[in-house]
N, C-alpha and C positions, 0 to 999 in steps of 0.2 A: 496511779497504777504502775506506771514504766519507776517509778521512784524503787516503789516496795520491791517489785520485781529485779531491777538493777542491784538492790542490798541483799536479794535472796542469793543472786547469780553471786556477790562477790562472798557472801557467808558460805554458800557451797565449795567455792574455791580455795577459802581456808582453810575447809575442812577436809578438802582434797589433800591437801597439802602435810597442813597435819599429818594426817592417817599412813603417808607417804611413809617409808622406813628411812632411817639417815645413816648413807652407808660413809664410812673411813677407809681410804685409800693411802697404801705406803708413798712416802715421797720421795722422790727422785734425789736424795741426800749424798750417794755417789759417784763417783767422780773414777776418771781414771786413775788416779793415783792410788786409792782407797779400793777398787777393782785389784791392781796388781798387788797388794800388802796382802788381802785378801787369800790370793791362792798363793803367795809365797808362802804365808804364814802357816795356812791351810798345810800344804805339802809337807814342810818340813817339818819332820816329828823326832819318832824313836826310830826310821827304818833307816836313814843313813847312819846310825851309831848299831847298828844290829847286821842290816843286810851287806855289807863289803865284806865279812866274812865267808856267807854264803854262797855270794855270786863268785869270789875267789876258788870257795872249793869247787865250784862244778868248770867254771874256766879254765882253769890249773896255770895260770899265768897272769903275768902283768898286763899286758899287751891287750890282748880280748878279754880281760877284765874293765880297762875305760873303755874301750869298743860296746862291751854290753851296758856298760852305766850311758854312754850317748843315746846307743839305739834305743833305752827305755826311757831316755828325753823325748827322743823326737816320736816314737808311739803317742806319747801323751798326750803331745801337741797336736797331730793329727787327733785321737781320740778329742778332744778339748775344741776343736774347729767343729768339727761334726756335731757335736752338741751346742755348742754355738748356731747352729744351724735350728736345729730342733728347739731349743729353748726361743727363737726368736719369729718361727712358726709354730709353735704348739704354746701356747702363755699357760702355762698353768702348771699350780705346783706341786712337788712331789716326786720331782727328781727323771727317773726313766718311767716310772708308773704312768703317765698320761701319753709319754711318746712309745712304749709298747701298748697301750690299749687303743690308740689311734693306727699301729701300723698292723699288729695282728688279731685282736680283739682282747676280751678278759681272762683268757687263761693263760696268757703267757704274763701279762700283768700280775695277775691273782699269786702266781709261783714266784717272781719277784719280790712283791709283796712278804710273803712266809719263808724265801730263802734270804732275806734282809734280816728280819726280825731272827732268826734262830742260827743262821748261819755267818754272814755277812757281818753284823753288824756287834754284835757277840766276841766274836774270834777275834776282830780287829782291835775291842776294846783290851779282852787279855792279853792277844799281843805285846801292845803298850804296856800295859801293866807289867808282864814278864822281863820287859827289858829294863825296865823303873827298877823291878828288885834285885835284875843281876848287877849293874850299875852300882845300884846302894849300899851291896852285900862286897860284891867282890873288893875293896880296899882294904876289907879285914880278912880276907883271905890271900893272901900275898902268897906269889906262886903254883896255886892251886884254885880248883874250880869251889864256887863256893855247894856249899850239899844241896840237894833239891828243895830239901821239906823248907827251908831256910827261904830258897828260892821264892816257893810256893804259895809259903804263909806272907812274905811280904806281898806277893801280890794280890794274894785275895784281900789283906791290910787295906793296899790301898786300892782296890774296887770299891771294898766297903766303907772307905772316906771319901773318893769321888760321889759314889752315892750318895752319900748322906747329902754332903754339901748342894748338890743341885736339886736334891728332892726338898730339901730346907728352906732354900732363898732360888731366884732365879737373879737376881742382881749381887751376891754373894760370891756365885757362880760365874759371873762376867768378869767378877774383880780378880779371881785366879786366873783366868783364861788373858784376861788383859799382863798381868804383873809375868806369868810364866811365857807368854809369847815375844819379850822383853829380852827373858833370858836364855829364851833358844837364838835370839839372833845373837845374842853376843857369843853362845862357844861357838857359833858356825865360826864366823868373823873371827875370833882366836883361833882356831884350829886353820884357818886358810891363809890370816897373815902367818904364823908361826911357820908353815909348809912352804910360803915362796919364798921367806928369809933364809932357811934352810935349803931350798932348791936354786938358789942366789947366791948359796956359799959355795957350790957344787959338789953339795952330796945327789949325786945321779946314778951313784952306781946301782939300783935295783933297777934303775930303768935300762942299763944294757942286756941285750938279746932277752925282751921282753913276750917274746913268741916260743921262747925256745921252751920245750916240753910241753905247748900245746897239745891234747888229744880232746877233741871235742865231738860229742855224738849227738843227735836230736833230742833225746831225752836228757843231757846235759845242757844245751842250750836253756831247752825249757826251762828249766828247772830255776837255772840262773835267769832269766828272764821273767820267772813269777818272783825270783828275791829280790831283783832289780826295782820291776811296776810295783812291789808294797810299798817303795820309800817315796813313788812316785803317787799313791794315794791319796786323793782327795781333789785332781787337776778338773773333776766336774763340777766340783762345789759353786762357781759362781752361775752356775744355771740357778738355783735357789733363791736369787736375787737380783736376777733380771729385771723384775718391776719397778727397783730401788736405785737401779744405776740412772745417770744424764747419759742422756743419748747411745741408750743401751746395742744398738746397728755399728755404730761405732767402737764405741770403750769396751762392749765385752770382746769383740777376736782382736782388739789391741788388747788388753790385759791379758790377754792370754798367749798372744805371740811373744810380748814382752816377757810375763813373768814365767812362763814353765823355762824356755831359755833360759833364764835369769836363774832359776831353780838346777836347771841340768846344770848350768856354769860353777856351783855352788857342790855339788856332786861329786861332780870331777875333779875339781879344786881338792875338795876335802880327800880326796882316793890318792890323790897326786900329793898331797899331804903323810898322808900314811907311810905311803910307798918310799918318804923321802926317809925315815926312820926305823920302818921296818921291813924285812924281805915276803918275801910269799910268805913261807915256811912259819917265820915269828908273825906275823898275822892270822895265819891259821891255827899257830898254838895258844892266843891269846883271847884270854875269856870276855876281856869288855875291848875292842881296838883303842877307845877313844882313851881309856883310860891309861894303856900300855903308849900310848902317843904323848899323856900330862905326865908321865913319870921319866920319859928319857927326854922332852924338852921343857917343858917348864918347870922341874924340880929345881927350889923345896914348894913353890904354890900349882904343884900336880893335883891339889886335893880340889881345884877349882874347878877340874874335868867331870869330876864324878858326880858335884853340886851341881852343875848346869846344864848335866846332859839330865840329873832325876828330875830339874825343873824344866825342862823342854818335853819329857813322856807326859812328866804330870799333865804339863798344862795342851798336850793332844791328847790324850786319856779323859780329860775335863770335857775337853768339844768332842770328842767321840762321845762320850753319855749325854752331854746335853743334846745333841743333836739327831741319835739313838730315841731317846728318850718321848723326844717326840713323834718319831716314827711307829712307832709301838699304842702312844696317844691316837695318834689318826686312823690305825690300824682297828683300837678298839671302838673308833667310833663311827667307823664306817662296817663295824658289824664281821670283819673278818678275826679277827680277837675274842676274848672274853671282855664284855661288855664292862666289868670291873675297871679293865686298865684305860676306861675312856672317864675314868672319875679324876677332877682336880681337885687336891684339897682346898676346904673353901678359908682355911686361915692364911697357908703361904701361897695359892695360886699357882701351885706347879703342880704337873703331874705326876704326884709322889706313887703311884701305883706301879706306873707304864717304866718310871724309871728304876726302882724295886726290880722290876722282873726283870727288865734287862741287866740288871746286876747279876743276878743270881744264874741268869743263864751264863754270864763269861765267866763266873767263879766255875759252875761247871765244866766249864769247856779245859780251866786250868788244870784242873788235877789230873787227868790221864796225858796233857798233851805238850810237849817243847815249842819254842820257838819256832822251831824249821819246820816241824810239820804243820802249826797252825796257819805260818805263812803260806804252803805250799795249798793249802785247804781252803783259806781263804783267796787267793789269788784266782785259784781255780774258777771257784764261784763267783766273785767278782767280775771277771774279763770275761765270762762268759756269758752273763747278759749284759756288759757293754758292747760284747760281739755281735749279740744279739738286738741292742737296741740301735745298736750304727746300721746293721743291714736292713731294719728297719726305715731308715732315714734312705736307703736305695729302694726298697719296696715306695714307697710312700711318693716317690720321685713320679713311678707309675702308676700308682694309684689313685694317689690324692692332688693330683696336678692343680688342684681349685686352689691350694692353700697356697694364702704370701709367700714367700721367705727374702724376706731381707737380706738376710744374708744366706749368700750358698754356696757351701763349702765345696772345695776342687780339688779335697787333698786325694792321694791314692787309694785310702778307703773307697771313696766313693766314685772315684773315676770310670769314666765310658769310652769304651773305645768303639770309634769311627772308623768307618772307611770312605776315602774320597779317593775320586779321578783326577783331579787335577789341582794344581797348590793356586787358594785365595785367604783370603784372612777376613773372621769375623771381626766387623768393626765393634759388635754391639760388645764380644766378650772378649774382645781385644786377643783370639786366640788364633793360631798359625794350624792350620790343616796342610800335614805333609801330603805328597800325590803317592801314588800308588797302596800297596797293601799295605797301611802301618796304623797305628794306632793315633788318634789324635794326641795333640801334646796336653793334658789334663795334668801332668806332676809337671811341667812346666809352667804352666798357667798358672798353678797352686803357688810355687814360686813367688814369680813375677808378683802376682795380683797380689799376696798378703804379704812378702817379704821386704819386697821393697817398691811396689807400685800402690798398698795398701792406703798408704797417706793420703795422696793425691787425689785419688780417687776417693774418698770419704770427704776431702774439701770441698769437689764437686759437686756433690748429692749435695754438701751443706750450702753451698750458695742457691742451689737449682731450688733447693727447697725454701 
């Protein structure tokens, strides 16, 4: 009896087991190094060969021209800490969509949701696109702008070949996105040696009285500041793979202090580049900069600018629909969509629907609208639910007090100000409380803690731990 009984208990237990689901889990295959390639890569696209125009004209000067390419570094970085914060309390993915339905519920989510799919994500890809065909066009229009339709058609060209390619293969798709992110690092990398060999010969004269003719108004700030943050697009993407990094408490607000610097560094450089060859004036009349930059230094191999800046859109043009593509997938399949665009074809395994429609909506978006305004429209919509989901991450401070965080950001976004009577120091947050009425030092702290006590302080936790 105990025999038969024992062989029942251990067949039930197989059969437990069995019926059990077997679930697959991402592996921890990144590293910090692989973190920072990551969002440099990410970053840098078509908005530093497009936006120094831009932010030029509403500037009207050298001067407070690097000044706003800086200040839309270090935004980022801040914005990028903050979500660091939220990705490493809120696990779950989908970008802001989990950490706006966790701080205000589903409707500020749900409008995220559908101003991503139609607005956000749309525009960004024509963008890219639009700056792919003036690139490509303008060589054989020497002296002049090239005509729109010209423009137009190459861009919906290559909407309608990014398309295809990802809705075809998903490892097809890898292979452009690998080969063209290759080739955006090498024109940076020319374009910034070229700039300091030339600013080492002492050609400096656009940089004397660099302020002079300054007029700057609020609505010109702005303005220059949404052309600035589009080149600076994409500094939240490593929330998306959180699950995948080692020791993700640590290596994601290092990749990220590292590489958006790293990125601004690269900004500035290239602006500091331009500026050594052309004035305000010839950069404002100049229809591609990067290209007016290959033809008075590296001529007769000028034509290398115009190759590698259309292979650096391409291959952000590629990751913008691949990664579109699937946002529109989840959209349909979590019911906010038409249920069609949650279908994978079942021969290539991609979702040739979800990424179809997102096509055809940035083809729309191209034909009524330019560069400057789709930047300004996208920019808009953008920064304003990362406004929206950073104040979220201050709501949530008071609300949701139960949840971890690992890590918690001290930049100025989210700082609080204290009042104390008398000056003592927290030992726990190693922060300095001035006496009387002032505000606690929290953008000191921020400093301190991540810029250069960051280290330290993560070797700790890792022995403690």
């Amino acid at each position: 009896m105990q025999e038969t009984s024992l062989r029942k208990r251990r067949e039930d237990e197989k059969s437990l087991q069995s019926t059990e689901p077997k679930t697959t889990n991402l592996q921890k295959e990144l590293g910090l190094f692989s973190g920072i390639c990551i969002i440099v890569g990410t970053i840098i696209g078509s908005g530093i060969f497009i936006s120094p125009k831009s932010v030029l004209s509403n500037t009207e000067a050298v001067g407070p021209c690097l000044i706003i390419w800086a200040a839309c570094g270090i935004l980022a970085t801040l914005g990028a800490l903050c979500f660091a914060e939220l990705g490493t309390m809120i696990t779950k993915s989908g970008g802001e969509y989990p950490y706006l339905m966790e701080a205000f519920g589903p409707i500020p989510a749900y409008l995220f949701s559908w101003t991503s799919l139609f607005v956000i994500k749309p525009s960004s890809f024509a963008i890219i696109c639009l700056s792919f065909s003036e690139y490509v066009s303008s060589p054989f229009y020497a002296g002049c702008s090239p005509p729109q339709v010209v423009v137009k058609f190459l861009a919906a060209a290559a909407i309608l070949v990014i398309t295809m390619v990802n809705a075809l293969s998903v490892r097809l798709g890898s292979y452009v996105q690998n080969v063209f992110t290759a080739a955006k690092l090498v024109i940076v990398a020319v374009i910034i040696i070229s700039g300091l060999v030339l600013l080492a010969q002492g050609n400096t004269k656009n940089f004397e009285n660099s302020f002079e003719g300054t007029k700057l108004s609020v609505g010109a700030i702005g303005l220059a500041f949404y052309n600035g943050l589009w080149a600076y697009d994409g500094w939240n993407q490593l929330n998306y793979i959180t699950e995948e990094l080692e020791n993700p408490f640590r290596n994601l607000p290092l990749a990220i202090i590292i590489g958006i610097p790293l990125v601004t560094g690269c900004y500035i450089l290239m602006n500091v580049s331009y500026f050594t060859v052309m004035t305000a004036t010839e950069l404002l009349q100049s229809q591609a900069v990067a290209v007016t930059f290959g033809d008075r230094v590296l001529y007769p191999a000028s034509w290398v600018v115009p190759l590698f800046v259309a292979f650096s859109t391409i291959g952000a043009a590629n990751g913008s629909c691949f990664t579109a593509g699937r946002l529109v997938y989840v959209a349909g399949r979590e019911g906010h969509m038409l249920k069609v665009l949650s279908y994978i074809s079942v021969k290539r395994l991609t979702p040739a629907p979800a990424i179809i429609f997102h096509g055809i909506i940035a083809t729309i978006y191209i034909i009524p609208g330019d560069i400057n305004s789709l930047v300004n429209y996208f920019s808009f919509a953008a920064w304003l639910f990362y406004g929206l989901t950073i104040s979220g991450l201050v709501v949530m401070r008071f609300t949701r007090k139960e949840l971890k965080r690992p890590i918690k950001s001290r930049s100025p976004c989210t700082s609080r100000c204290s009042w104390k009577s008398s000056p003592r120091r927290n030992h726990q947050s190693n922060k300095l409380s001035l006496p009387g009425p002032s505000p606690s030092c929290d953008e000191i702290y921020f400093c301190k803690q991540y810029l250069w006590l960051f280290l330290p302080d993560v070797f700790k936790k890792k022995k403690k731990a």
